[in-house]
C-alpha positions in Angstrom: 164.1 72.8 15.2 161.8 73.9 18.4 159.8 76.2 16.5 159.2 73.0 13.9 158.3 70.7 17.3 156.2 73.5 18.9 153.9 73.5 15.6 153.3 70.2 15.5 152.4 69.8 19.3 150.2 72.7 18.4 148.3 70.9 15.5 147.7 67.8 17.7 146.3 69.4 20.8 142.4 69.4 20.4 140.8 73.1 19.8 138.6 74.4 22.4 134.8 74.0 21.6 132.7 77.0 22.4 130.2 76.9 24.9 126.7 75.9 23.3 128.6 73.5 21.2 129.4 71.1 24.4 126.7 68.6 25.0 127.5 68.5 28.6 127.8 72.4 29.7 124.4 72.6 27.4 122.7 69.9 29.4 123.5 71.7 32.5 122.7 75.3 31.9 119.3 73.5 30.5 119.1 71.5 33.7 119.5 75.1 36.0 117.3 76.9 33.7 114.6 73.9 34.0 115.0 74.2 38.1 114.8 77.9 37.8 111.4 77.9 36.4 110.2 74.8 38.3 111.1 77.9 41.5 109.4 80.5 40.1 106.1 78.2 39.0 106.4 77.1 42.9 106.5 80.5 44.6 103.8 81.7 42.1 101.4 79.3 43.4 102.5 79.7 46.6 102.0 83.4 47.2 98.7 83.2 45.0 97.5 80.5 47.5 98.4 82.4 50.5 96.8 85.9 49.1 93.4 84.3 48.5 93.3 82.4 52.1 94.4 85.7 53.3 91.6 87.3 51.2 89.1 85.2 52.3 90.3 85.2 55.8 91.3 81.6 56.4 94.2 80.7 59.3 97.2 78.7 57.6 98.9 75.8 59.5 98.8 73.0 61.5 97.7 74.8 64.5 93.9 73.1 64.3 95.7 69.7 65.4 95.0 70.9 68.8 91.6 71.5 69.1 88.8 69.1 70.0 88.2 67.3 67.1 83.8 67.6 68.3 83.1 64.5 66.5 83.1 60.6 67.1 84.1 57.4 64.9 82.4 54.0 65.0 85.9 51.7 65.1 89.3 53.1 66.6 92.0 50.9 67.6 93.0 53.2 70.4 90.7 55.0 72.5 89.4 57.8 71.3 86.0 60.6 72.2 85.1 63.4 70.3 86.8 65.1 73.5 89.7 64.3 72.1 91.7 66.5 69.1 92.4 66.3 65.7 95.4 65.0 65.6 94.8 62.1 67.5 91.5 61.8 65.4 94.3 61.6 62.4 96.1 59.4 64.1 93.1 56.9 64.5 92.4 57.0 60.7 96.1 55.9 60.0 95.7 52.9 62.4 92.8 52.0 60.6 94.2 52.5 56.7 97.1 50.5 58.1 95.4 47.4 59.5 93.3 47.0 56.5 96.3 47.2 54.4 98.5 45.2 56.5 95.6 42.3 57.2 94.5 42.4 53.2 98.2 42.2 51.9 98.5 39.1 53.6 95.6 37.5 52.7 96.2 38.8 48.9 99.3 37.5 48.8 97.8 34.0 50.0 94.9 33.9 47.8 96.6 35.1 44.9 99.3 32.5 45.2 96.3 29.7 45.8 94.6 30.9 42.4 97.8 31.3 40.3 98.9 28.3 41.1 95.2 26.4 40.6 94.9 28.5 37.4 97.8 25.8 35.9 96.5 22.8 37.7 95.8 19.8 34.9 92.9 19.1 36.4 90.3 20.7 34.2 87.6 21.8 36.9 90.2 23.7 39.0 91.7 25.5 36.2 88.3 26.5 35.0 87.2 27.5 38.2 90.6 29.8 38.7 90.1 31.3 35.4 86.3 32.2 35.6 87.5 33.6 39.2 90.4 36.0 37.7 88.2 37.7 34.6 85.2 38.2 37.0 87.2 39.7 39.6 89.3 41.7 37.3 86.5 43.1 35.5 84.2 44.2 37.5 85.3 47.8 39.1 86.7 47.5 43.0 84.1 50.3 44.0 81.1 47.9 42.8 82.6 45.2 44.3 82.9 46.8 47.9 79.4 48.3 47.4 78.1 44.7 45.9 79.7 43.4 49.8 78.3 46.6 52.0 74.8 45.6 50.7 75.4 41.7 51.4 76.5 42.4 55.0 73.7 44.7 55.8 70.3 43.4 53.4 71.3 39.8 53.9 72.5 39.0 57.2 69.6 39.3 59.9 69.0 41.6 63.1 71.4 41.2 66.3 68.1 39.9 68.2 68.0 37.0 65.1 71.6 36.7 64.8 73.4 33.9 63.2 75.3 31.6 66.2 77.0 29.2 64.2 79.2 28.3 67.8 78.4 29.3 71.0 79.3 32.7 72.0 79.8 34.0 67.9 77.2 36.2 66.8 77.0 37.4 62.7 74.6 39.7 61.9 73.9 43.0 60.1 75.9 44.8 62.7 78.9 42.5 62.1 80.8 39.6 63.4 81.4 39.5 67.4 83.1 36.9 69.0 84.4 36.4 72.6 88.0 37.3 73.8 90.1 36.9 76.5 89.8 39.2 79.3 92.5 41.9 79.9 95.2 40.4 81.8 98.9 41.4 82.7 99.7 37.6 81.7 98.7 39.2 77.6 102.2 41.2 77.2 104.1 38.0 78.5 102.8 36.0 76.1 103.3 38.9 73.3 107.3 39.5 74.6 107.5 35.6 74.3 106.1 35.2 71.0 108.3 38.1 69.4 111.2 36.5 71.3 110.3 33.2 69.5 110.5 34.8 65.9 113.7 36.3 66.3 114.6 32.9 67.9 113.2 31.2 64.8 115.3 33.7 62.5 118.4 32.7 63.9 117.2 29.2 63.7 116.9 29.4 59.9 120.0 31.1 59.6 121.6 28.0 61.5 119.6 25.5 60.1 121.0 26.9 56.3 124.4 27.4 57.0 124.7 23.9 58.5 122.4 22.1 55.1 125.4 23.9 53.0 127.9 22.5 54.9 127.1 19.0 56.1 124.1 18.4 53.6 122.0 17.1 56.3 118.5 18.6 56.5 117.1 20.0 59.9 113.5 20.2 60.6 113.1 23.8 60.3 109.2 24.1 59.7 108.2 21.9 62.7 111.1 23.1 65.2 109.8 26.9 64.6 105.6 26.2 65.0 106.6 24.8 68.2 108.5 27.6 69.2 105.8 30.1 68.6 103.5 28.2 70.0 104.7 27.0 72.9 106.6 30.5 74.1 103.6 32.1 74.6 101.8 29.0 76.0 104.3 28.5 78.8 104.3 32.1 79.4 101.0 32.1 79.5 101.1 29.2 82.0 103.7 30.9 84.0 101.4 33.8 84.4 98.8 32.0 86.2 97.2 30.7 83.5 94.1 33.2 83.1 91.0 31.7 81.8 88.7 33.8 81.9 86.8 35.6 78.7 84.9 38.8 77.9 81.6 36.4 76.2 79.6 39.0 74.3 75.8 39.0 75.4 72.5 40.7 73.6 71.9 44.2 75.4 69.0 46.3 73.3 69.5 45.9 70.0 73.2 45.4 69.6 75.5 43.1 71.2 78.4 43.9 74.7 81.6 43.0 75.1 83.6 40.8 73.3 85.1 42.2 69.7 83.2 43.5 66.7 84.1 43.1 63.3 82.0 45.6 61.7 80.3 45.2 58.0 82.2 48.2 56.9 85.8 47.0 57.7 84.6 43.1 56.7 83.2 44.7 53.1 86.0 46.8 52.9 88.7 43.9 53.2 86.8 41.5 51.4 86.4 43.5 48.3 89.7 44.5 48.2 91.6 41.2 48.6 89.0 39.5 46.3 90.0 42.6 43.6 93.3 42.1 44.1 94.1 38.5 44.6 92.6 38.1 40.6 95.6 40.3 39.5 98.0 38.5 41.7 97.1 35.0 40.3 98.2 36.2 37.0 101.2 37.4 38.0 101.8 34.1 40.2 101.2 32.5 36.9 103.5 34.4 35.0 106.0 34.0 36.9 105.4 30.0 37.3 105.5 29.9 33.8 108.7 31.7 33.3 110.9 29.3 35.5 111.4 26.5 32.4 109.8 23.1 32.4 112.9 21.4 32.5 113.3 22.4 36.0 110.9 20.5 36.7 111.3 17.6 34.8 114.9 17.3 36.7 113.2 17.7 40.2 111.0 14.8 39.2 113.6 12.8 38.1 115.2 13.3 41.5 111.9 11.4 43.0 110.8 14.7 44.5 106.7 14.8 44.7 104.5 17.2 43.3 104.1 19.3 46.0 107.7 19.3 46.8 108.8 20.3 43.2 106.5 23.5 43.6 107.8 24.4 46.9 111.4 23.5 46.3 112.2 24.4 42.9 109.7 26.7 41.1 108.4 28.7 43.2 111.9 29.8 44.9 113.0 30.4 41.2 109.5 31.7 40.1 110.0 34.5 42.9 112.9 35.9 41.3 109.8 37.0 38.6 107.0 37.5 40.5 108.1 40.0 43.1 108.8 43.7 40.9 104.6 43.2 39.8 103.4 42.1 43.0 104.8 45.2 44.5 102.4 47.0 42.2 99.9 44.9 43.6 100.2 45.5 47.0 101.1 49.3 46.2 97.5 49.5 44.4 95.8 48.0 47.7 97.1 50.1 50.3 95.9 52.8 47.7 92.4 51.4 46.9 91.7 51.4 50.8 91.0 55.3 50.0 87.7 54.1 48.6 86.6 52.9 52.7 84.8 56.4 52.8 82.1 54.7 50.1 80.8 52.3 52.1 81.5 54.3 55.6 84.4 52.8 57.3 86.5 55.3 59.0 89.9 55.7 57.6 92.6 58.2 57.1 90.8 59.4 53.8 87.5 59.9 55.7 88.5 61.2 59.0 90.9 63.8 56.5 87.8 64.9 54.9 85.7 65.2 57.9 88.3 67.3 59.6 88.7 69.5 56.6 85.0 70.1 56.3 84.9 71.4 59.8 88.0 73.6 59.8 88.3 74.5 56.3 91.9 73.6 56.1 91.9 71.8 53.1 95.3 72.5 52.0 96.5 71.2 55.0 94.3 68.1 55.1 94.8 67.1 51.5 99.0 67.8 52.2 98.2 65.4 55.0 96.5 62.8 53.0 99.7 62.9 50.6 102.0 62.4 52.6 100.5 59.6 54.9 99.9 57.6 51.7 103.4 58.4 50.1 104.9 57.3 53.2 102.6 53.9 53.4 103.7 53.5 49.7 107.6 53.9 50.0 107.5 51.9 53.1 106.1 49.0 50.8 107.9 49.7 48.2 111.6 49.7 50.5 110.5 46.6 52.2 110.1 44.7 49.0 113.1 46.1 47.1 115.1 45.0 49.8 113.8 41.2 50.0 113.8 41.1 46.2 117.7 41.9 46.1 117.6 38.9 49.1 116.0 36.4 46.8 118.2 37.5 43.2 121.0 35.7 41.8 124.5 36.9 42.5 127.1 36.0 39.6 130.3 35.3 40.9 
């Protein structure tokens, strides 16, 4: 009787598979042998680099940062000499990547919204217009374009001593666009600390503002409420301050122009070529996404009495977003990367100030590791920012 039991609980237990017969254990011994070779191809290329520097007599490492950099660069946003050493010459070329990213994002994202949504306008002229915009734009190469914009700012605009003055105190001219500014004053960070203290004010605001539509169903002024706050911090702090009034007026000195700010033709060339480039590719994927939201959306939103305008802002848009946000990423990814292209036309960014400092010490492995890594960074950064507000804006089923 046991032995009879003992059989048959024999028969149904499962036999044991050999080794390369299980999918799983195969996958992993592939997986290790995979990272084994990926090691050995890495140290390989690693000890071969390091034998020919050593060959040829090269220094390895980052030591280089600390010498005096020996040459200058026409726009810094921090102050800067040729004194002053590599590192902080780095330093000034990733300032300058990342206002020209930060700045055209912004205005891509606005003009790209302006065309896509003009590009399905019933009117037959501003439809036309979008569309003749979008397939010039896309199709002619970025590089031409920001050389087609260099040559503009530099063959067409006149001398600083026949400069254009379309107000007084604004100069344009072939050596770019200066205008006045306020002088330097302590009153400037007051008026800054206020007017970040009005945004997070604002934030909260919102937050309020939501909460209580959800729960009472009565609308508060959100938009008005929050332009006066951010304007009227930093005016009051300003008037707090003393209310400072006086401004650094650029004036004609030689043959260029003192004090004020410049807007050079490289950076103006620079941006304009890349937002015009870009905004074409974002219209079409505002316009995608417009047309994926279904028309009966907005057949009920007009059946609610709700305007034009309204129903866009409202109702397809905020649905419309949902869509539009994995491509634009792309989109903004592919600027911050096409800002590489500054050292065409001159401007001084990280790509440019890399090269010059490779060309001078010869670490070129160092400078192009450098180049990667400041542009993965820029790129993830994007990339975690706009994950993160497009899981804000997607449905939840409950």
């Amino acid at each position: 009787m046991e032995t009879g039991n003992t059989d048959s609980l024999d028969k149904t237990m499962p036999e044991a598979v050999p080794f390369f017969n299980d999918p799983a254990k195969r996958s992993i011994l592939y997986q290790l042998g995979a990272m084994l070779l990926l090691g050995l191809l890495g140290y390989y290329l690693l000890s071969n680099t390091m034998a020919n520097l050593e060959r040829q007599s090269i220094a390895t490492g980052l030591g280089f940062l600390e010498k005096e950099s020996s040459f200058e660069i026409g726009e810094s946003l921090i102050s800067y000499s040729a004194a002053d050493t590599y590192a902080r010459a780095l330093v000034v070329g990733v300032l300058n990547t990342l206002i020209v990213s930060f700045i055209g994002i912004i205005l891509t994202v606005i003009l790209g919204t302006f065309i896509g949504v003009a590009r399905l306008s019933t009117n037959w002229l501003v439809s036309s217009l979008a569309a003749v915009y979008i397939e010039v734009f896309q199709d002619i190469p970025v590089l031409l374009q920001l050389f087609f914009w260099y040559a503009f700012f530099y063959e067409l605009l006149p001398s600083p001593r026949q400069a254009l003055t379309p107000v007084a105190g604004i100069f344009i001219s072939n050596r770019g666009l200066v205008f006045p500014v306020p002088e330097s004053h302590p009153a400037h960070k007051y008026m800054a600390a206020a007017f970040f203290g009005g945004c997070l004010l604002v934030y909260l605001l919102r937050r309020w503002a939501r909460k209580r539509q959800a729960r009472t169903g009565q609308v508060f002024p959100v938009l008005r409420v929050s332009a006066g706050i951010l304007v009227g911090f930093p005016v009051i702090a300003w008037w707090l301050s003393g209310a400072p009034a006086a401004m650094d007026v650029p004036a004609l000195t030689g043959f260029n122009f003192e004090g004020g700010v410049n807007i050079s033709p490289e950076f103006s060339a620079l941006l304009l070529g890349l937002v015009l480039y870009t905004a074409a590719f974002v219209a079409e994927v505002v316009r995608a996404g417009i047309q994926a939201v279904s028309h009966g959306q907005t057949e009920a939103a007009m059946s609610l009495g709700l305007k034009s305008g309204q129903v866009l802002n409202l109702v397809i848009l905020p649905q419309a977003l949902r869509v539009i946000i994995p491509p634009l990423t792309s989109q903004m990814l592919n600027l911050t990367k096409n800002s590489s292209l500054a050292v065409a036309i001159g401007y001084p960014d990280f790509v440019s100030v890399a090269g010059t400092t490779i060309n001078q010490t010869g670490q070129a492995i160092e400078g192009i590791a450098m180049m990667m890594v400041v542009y993965l960074f820029f790129s993830l950064t994007t990339s975690a920012f706009m994950n993160w507000y497009n899981k804000k804006v997607a449905l939840v089923e409950r």
